[in-house]
N, C-alpha and C positions, 0 to 999 in steps of 0.2 A: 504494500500500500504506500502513498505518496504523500501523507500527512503526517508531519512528525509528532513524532510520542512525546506527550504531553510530561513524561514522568523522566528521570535519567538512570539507567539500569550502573552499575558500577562492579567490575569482577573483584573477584578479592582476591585474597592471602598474595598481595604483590605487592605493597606500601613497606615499608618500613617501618616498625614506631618501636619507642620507648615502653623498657620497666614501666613506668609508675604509669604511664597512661592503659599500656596494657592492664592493670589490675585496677585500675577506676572503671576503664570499660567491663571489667567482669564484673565487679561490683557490683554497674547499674543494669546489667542484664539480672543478677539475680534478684535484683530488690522488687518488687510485686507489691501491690495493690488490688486484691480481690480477683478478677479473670485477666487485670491488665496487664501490660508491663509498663509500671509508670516511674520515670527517674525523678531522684529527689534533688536535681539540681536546683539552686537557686533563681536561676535566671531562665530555667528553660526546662521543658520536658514535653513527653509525648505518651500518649496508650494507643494501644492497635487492638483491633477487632475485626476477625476475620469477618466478611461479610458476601463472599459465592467463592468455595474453592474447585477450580476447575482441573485440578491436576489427577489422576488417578494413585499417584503417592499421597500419602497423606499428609495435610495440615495443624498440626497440632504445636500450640499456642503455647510457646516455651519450649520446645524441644526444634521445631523446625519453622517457628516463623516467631518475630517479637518486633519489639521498638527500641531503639536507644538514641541518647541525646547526650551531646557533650559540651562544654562552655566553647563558642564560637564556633562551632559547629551544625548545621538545620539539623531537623532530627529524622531519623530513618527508619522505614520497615526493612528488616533483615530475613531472607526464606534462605531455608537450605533443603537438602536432601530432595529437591525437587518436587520441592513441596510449590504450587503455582496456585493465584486466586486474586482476585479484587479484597482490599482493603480497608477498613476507617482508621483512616491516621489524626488521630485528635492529642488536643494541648497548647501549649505556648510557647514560643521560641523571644527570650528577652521583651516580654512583654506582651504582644500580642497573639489572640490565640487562634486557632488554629481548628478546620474541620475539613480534613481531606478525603475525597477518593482514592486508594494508588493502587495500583495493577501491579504485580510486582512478581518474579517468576526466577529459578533457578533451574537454567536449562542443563541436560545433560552434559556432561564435560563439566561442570564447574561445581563446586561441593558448596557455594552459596553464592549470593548477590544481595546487595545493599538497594533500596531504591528511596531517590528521597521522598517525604510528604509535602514539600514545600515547589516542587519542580524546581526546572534548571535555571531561570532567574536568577536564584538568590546564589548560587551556586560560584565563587570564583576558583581561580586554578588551586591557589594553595588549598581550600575546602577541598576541593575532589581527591587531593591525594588522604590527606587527613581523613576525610571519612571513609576513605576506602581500609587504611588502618584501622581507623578505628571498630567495622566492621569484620574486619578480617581478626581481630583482637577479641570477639565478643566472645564468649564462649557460655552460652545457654544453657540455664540450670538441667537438670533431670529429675523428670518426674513422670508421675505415671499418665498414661494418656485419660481420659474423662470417659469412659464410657457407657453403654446403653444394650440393655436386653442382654443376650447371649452372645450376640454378634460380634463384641469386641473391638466395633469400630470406634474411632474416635465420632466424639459428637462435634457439632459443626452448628452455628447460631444460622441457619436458613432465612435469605434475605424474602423478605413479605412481598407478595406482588406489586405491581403496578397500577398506583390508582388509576379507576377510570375517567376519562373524559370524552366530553360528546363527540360526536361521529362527524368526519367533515365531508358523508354525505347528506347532511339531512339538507332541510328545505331553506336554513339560514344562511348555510358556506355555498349552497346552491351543490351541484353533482361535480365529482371531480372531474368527470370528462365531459369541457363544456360542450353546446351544441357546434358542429361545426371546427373542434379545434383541432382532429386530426388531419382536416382538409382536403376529404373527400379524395384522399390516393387511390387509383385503383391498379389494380396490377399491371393492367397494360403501361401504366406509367413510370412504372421502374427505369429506373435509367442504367440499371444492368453493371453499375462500379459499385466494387467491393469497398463498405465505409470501416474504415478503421480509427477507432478517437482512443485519445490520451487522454490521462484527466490528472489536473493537477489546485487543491484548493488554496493553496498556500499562495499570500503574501507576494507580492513580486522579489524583494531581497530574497526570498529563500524558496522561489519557486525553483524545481528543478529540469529547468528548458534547455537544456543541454541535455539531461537524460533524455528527454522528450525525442530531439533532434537525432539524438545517438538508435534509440529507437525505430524513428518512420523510419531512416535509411534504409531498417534491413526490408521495408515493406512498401517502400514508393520503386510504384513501375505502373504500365500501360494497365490500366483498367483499375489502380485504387485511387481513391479519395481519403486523403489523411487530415482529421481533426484535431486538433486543442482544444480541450473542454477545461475554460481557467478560472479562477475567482478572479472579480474587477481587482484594481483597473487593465485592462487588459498590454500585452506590449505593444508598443508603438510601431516595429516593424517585424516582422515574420515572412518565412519562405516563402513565395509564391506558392508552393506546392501544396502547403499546411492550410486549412482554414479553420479558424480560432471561432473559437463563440464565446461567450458570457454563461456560468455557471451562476443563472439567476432560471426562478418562477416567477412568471408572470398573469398564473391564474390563482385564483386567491383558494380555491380545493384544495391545489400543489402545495401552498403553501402551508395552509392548515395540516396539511401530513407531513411534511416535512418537519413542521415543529412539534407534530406530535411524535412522530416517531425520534428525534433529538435528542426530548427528554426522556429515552429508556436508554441512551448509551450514554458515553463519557471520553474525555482522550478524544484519541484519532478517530476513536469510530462513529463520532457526530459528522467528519467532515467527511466518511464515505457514503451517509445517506443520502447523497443528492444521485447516486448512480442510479436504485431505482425506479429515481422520474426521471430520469433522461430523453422519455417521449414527450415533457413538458418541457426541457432545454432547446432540443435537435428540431431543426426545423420539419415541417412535414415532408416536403420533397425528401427527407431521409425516412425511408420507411422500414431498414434493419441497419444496424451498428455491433461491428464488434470491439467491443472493448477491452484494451492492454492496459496492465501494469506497463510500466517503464522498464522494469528488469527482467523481460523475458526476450526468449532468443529464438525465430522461428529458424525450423529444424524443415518441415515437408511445405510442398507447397503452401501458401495462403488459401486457392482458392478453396484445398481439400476441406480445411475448417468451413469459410464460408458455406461449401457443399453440407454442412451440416443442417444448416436450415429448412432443406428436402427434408427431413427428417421428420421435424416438429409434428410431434400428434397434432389432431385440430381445434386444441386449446392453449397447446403450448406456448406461451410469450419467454421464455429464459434458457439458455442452453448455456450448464455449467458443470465444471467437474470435481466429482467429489472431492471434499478436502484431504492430500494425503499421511494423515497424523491422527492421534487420540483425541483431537481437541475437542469433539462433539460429542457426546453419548444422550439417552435417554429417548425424551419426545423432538429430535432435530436428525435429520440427515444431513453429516458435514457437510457442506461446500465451500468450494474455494473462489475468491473474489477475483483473482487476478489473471481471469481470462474469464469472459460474460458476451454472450452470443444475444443481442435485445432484438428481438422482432418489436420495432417501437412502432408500426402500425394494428397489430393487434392491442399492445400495452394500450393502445389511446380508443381502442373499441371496446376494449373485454371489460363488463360487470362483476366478474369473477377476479379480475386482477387490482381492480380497483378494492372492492369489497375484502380481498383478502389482505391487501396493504393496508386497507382500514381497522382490519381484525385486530391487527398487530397494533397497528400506531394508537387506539382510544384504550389499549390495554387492556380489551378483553382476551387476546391472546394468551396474558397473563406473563408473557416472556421480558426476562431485561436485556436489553441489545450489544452492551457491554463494550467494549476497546475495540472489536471488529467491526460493528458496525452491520454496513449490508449485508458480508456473508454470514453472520451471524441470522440477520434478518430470512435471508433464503434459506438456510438451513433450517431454521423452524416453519417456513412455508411449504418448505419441499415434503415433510411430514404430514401438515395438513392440509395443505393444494396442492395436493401433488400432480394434477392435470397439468397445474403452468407450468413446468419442467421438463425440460428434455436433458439428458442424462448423456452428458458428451466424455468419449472414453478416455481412459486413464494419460492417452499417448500425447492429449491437447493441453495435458495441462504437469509437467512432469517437475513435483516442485523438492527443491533442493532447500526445505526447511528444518533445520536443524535445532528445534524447540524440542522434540521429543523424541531425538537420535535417527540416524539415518541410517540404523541396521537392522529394521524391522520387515521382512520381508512383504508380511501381509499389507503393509501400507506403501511400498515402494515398489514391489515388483510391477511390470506392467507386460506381457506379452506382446502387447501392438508396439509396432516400430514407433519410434520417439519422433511428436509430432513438431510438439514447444518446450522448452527449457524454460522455468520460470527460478530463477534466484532468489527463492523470497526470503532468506533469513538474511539478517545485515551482518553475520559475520562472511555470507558468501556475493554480498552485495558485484565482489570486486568481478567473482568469476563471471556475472551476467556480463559486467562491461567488457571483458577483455575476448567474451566470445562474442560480443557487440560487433567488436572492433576488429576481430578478424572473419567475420559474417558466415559466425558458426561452424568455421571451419575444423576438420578433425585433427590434423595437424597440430593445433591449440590446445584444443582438448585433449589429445592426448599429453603433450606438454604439459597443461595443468593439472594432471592426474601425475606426474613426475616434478615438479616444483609446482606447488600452491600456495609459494610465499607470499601472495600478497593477504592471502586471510594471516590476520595476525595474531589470531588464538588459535594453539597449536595441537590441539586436543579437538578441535575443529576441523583442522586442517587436514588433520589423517581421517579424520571420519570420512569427510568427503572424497578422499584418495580411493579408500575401500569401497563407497558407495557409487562414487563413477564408474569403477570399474565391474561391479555386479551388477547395479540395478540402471547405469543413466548409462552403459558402453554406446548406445543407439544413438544418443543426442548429439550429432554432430550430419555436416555435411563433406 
């Protein structure tokens, strides 16, 4: 995704610190306040409270996840043992207090991570080495986990639903698909080029249109149409080749779901809910769009993807591939955001697609939409509308995330020849660009499966050596 994380993750046991600080930070991990961990500093403190843990290791409060706070220092959630979940980071840092959300996660390869409560703000160079010490320094009482019935599992405080709020189809917001706004395309009107958009919501300082650019390349030739989909103000000059729009609603329905469905995530994943409504951004003349990440690398043809749209049952408006990791279980089938196939002339006719966007966003879905945002969103849709979904195979979308290890076969294997390379984890950020830049070639790939120096966690870096070579050998040209 293209929106920077609102929180700053920090590896440990690589700082340096001192005796005595060492033994203040054990201190104030052991010192407790009822379920919390709250320091008795003078000038500063913090409690945590798990509030959704999403990791399949468990989170238990003082052995693998706390708070600590030290003079001149914000204060931080610490998880280890891969222990992953949403946060409440609450307190005061020198005086003013404090009530956070923080996402905070300890991916495989690392035995903990520090994140702070306070974001990266407040955050200067000498802080981040400091609290990475001071993190790496904590060392969390033991005790017994809390548990329930026979099961043994730890308990876990279960965040409450989603209030509800009224429906932005009724007769007030008027229907979200106004009369007339799909613009009556009809098939014979296709203009037969394959649309490809970027999307990026960020700020112009830290838009990243250079990945953008490094992207169309592998995908501008005879027959595509390449998009920028940006937050204003928009740049002032762009490739002839690209055409830019404005990531704005300008029907007031759009709108009313857009902000309803905002308030069920947090982080990044408020600024991937505009993907979506993308049939209320794209003008009509575009009546299907595929949409990229920025850090994927087409491997087979373009059009073979585009040909997936032959496909679409005759309800289907989204074609996406499941997500390939643990990160979903229960009432959601994972998907993954970072390849989305939008039939955006059905999205602007279907009852059903509106209605079910609805379902979510007034909160009778009951779901919270959390740091992912959209794909979050379509994995709970694809459970309960599962008509709108077409179910594009494993080869379209082959992602190199390394949140929950990249040796699991059942989630990495794919059979079908390797279609797209997606880079989504940001320690393997660099491998997208550098098979960007030599346009997939295997050549490359095989090279960075024999030097992967530019990931610079190295416990990373061999995973993915082992995992190109069993599960991605395909993704190259």
């Amino acid at each position: 995704m293209l929106a920077a994380l609102a929180i700053i993750l920090l590896p440990l046991a690589r700082s340096p610190f001192k005796r005595a600080g060492h033994q203040r930070l054990k201190r104030l991990g052991q010192q407790r306040d009822g379920a919390t961990n709250m320091s008795r500093l003078p000038g500063s403190g913090c409690a945590v409270t798990l509030v959704q843990q999403v990791s399949r290791a468990a989170c238990v409060e003082g052995r693998t996840y706390g708070c600590t706070a030290s003079p001149g220092q914000p204060p931080m959630v610490w998880v280890s043992n891969s222990c992953r979940g949403t946060f409440q980071c609450t307190g005061r840092w020198y005086g003013p207090s404090y009530n956070r959300s923080v996402d905070c996660f300890s991916p495989p390869g690392h035995t903990a991570y520090a994140c702070a409560c306070l974001g990266g703000g407040l955050w200067l160079p000498e802080e981040r080495a400091a609290a990475s010490a001071a993190a790496a320094s904590l060392q969390p009482p033991t005790r017994q986990a809390v548990t329930s019935g026979t099961n043994k599992q730890p308990r876990t405080r279960p965040r409450p639903p989603p209030s509800i709020v009224p429906s932005c189809l009724n007769t007030t917001n008027a229907s979200v698909q106004q009369p007339g706004e799909a613009g009556g395309v009809s098939s014979s009107e296709d203009d037969g080029l394959i649309h490809v958009a970027f999307y990026d919501t960020r700020a112009p300082q830290r838009r990243n249109w250079m990945g953008v650019l490094r992207a169309a390349a592998m995908l501008d030739g005879p027959g595509v149409r390449l998009h920028a989909l940006l937050a204003s103000p928009l740049p002032p000059s762009v490739p002839a080749h690209i055409r830019v729009a404005a990531l704005e609603l300008r029907s007031p329905g759009a709108r009313c779901l857009h902000a309803n469905l905002v308030r069920l995530s947090h982080g990044p994943g408020r600024t991937y809910l505009l993907k979506p409504l993308l049939h209320f951004v794209l003008p009509p003349s575009v009546r299907r769009v595929l949409v990229l990440d920025t850090d994927v690398v087409m491997i087979r043809p373009l059009a073979e993807l585009w040909g997936q749209f032959a496909r679409f049952g005759p309800e289907a408006v989204l074609g996406l591939v499941a997500e390939q990791s643990s990160l979903y279980s229960g009432n959601a089938i994972g998907k993954n955001g970072g390849v989305q196939l939008l039939h955006l002339e059905r999205m602007r006719r279907s009852p059903a697609y509106a209605a079910a966007l609805d379902h979510y966003a007034t909160g009778r879905g009951g779901a919270w939409l959390g740091y992912l945002g959209d794909q979050t969103l379509y994995s709970f849709m694809a459970y309960s509308h599962g008509a709108l979904f077409h179910s594009l195979g494993c080869e379209w979308n082959r992602q190199l995330s390394v949140h929950f290890g990249l040796e699991a076969q059942r989630q990495h294997a794919c059979a079908a020849p390797c279609g797209l390379l997606h880079a989504n984890s940001p320690d393997l950020k660099c491998i997208g660009t550098a098979m960007q830049l030599a346009n997939g070639s295997c050549v490359e790939w095989r090279r960075l499966q024999r030097n992967s120096s530019c990931v610079r966690n190295r416990g990373v870096g061999a995973k993915f050596r082992t995992a190109a070579a069993t599960y991605f050998a395909s993704c190259c040209l």
